[in-house]
C-alpha positions as CSV (number, residue, x, y, z in Angstrom):
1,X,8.6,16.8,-39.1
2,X,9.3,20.1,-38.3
3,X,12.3,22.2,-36.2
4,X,11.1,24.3,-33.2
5,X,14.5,26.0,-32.1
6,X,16.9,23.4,-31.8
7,X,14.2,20.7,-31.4
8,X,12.8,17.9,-34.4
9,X,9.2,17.8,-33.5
10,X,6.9,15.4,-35.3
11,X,3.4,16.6,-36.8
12,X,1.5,13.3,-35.9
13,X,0.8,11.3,-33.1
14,X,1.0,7.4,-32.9
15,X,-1.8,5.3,-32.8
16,X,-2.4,3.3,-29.5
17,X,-3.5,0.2,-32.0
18,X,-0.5,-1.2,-33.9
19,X,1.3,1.1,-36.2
20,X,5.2,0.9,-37.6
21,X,7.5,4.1,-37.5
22,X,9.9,4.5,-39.6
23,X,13.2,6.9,-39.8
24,X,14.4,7.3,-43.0
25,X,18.2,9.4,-44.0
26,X,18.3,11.8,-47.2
27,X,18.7,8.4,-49.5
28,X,15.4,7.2,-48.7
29,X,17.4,4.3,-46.5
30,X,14.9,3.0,-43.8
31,X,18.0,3.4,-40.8
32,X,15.4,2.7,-37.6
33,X,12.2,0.9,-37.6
34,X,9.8,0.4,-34.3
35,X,6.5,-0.9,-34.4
36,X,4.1,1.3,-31.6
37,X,1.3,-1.9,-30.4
38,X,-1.1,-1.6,-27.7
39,X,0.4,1.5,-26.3
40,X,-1.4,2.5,-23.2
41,X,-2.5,5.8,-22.8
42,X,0.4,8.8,-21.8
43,X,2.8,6.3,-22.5
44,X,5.4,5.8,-24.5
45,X,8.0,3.5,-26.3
46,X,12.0,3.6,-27.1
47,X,15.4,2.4,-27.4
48,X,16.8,1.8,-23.8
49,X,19.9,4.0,-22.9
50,X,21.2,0.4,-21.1
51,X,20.5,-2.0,-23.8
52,X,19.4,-0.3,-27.3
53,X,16.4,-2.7,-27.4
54,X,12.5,-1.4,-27.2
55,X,11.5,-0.7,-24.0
56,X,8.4,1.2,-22.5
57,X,8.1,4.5,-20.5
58,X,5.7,4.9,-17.5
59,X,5.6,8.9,-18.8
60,X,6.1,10.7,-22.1
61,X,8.8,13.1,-21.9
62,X,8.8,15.5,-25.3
63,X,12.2,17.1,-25.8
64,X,14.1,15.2,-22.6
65,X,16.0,11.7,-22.3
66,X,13.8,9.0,-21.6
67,X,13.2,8.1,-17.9
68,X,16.0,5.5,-16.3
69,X,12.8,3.1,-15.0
70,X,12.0,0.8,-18.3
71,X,9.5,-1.5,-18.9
72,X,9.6,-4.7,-21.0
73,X,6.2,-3.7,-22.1
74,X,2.9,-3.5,-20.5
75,X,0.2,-5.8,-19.5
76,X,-2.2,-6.5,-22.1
77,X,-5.3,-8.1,-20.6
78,X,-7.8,-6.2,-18.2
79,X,-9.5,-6.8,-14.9
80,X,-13.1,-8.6,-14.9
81,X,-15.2,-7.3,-12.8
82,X,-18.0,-9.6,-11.7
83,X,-20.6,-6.9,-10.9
84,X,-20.7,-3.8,-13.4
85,X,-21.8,-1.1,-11.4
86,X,-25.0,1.0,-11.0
87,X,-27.8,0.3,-8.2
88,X,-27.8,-2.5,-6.0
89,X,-30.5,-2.9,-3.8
90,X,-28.4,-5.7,-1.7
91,X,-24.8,-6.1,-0.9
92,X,-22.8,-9.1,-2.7
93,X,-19.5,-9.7,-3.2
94,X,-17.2,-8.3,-5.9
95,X,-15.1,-10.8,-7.5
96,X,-12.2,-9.6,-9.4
97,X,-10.5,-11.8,-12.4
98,X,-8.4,-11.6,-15.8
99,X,-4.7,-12.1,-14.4
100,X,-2.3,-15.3,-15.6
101,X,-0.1,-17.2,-12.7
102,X,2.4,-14.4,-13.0
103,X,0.2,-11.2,-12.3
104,X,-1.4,-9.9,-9.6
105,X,-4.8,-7.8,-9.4
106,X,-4.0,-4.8,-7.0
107,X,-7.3,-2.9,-6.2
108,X,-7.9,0.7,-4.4
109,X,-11.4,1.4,-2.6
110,X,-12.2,5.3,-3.3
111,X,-11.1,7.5,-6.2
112,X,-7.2,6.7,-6.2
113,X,-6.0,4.7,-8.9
114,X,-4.1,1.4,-7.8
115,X,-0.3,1.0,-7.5
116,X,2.5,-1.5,-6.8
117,X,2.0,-1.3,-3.1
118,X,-1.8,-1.0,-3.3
119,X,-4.1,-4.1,-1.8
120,X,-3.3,-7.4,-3.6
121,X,-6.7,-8.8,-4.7
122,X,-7.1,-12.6,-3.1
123,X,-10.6,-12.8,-2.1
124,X,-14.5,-10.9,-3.1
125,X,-14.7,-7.8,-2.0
126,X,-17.7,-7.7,-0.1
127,X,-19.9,-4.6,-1.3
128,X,-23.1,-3.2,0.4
129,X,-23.2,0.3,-0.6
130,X,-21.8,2.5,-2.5
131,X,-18.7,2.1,-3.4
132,X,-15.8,3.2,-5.7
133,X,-13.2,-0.1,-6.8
134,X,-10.5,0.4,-9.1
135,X,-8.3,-2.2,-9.9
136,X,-5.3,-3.0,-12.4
137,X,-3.4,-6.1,-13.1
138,X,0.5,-5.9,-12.4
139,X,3.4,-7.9,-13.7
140,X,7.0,-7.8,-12.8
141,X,9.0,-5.3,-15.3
142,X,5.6,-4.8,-17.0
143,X,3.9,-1.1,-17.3
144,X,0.2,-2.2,-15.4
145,X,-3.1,-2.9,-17.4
């Protein structure tokens, strides 16, 4: 760890796979542990300002407070898609899958990358050219897949 002005600044980044962190005073006393797991990409993890638990961060923010908007975590599994892509020579009809009972698959047609008010996924999406879907699975407190 290094100081840059008044700044702590780490010399390591976390893995996105599983990896425990721990902050250690001049004794050698572990005094704060937090395991990084499945971290999705440009996002990050810490100890809410409302409830000291382990929360997750929509955005990383080096060298400001943590956003207010936490997340319990983030979804884990990924959309199916029933078609991979490439040439078609005849349209057919996308179906999208991978949710549980409590998420929703939200889908975008173009470039744009789904959001929470994005088109809720509840029937094939009938394809006959060329064309962009991208689609994420959403849960309730939950950063999407």
């Amino acid at each position: 760890m290094a100081l840059t002005g008044n700044n702590l600044h780490t010399n390591f980044k976390i893995s996105s796979g599983s990896e425990t962190i721990r902050l250690f005073n001049s004794s050698g006393t572990i005094v704060s542990e937090i395991i990084a797991e499945n971290l999705p990409k440009n996002t990050s993890i810490g100890a809410s300002i409302n409830t000291g638990e382990i929360v997750s961060y929509a955005d990383t923010t080096p060298g400001y407070r943590n956003s207010s908007q936490e997340y319990l975590g983030s979804v884990q599994n990924e959309v199916i898609f029933s078609n991979q892509g490439g040439l078609i020579n005849e349209s057919f009809s996308l179906i999208l899958s991978g949710n549980n009972s409590e998420q929703v698959i939200r889908y975008t047609i173009g470039n744009n990358d789904p959001t929470e008010n994005s088109q809720i996924y509840t029937n094939p999406i009938e394809i006959a050219e060329t064309t962009t879907v991208r689609a994420q699975i959403f849960s309730d407190n939950y950063l999407p897949s």
